[in-house]
N, C-alpha and C positions, 0 to 999 in steps of 0.2 A: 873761580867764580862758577856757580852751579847754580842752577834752579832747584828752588824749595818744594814741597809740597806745600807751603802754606799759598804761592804763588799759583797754581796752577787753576786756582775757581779765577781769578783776574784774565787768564787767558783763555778759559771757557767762554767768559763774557763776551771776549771781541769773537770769539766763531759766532755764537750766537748773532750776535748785531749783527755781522754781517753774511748771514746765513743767505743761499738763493735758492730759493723755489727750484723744485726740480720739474713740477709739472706745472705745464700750461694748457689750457683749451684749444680744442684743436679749430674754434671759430677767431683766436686770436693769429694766432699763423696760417690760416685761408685768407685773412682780410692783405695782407703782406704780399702775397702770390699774386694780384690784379696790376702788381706795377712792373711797369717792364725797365730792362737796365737803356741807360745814354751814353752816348760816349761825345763829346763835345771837340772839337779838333780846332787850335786856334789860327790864325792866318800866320802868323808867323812860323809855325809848327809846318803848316802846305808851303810856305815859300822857301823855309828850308830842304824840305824834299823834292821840291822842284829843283831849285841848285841842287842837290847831291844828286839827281839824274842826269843833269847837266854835266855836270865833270864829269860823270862814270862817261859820258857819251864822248866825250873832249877825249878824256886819257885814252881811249879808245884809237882815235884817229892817229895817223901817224905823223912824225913831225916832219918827214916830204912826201911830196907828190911822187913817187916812182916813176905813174906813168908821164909824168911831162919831165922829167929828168932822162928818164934813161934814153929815149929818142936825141935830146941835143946829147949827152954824155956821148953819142956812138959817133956824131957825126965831128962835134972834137977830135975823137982818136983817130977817124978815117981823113981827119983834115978839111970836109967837105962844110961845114959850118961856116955859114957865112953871116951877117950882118948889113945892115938896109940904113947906111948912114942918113939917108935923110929921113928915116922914120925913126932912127936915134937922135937926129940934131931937136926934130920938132915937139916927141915925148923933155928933153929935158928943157927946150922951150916953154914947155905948157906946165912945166912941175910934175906931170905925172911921176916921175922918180920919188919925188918928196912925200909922195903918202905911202903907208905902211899899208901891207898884204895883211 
């Protein structure tokens, strides 16, 4: 399958038709220059960025306290850790146990 020359004035036609101007007035691209660009940011778009700073800042923290562990941690090994039975009996009195940290 090959192209003819008798074919080739039908494919001249469609360039033509759809020929583009190569030059424009230089008062039609001045009038274009007066609009400034937008950028539009939707709510959902910010509340998702506010969460991924949130976790960045979470992953961050560590999952214990060092400084309130390693003080009771010492006084376990040196045996001196003691405990306050009536300020244990009263916390599981009161439920304090049963809520999450």
């Amino acid at each position: 399958m090959g192209i003819g020359f008798n074919k080739i004035g039908g494919v001249n036609q469609i360039y033509k038709a759809n020929k583009v101007d190569a030059k424009k007035n230089v008062s039609e691209t001045a009038s274009t220059s007066n609009k400034k660009d937008e950028v539009q940011i939707s709510k959902e778009a910010m509340d998702f960025q506010t969460v991924l700073k949130s976790v960045k800042l979470l992953n961050n923290i560590p999952d214990t306290r060092e400084d309130v562990i390693n003080p009771i941690k010492e006084k376990l090994e040196k045996g001196t850790y003691e405990v306050d039975s009536r300020d244990l009996a009263e916390r599981i009195l009161k439920g304090s146990f049963n809520k999450k940290i």
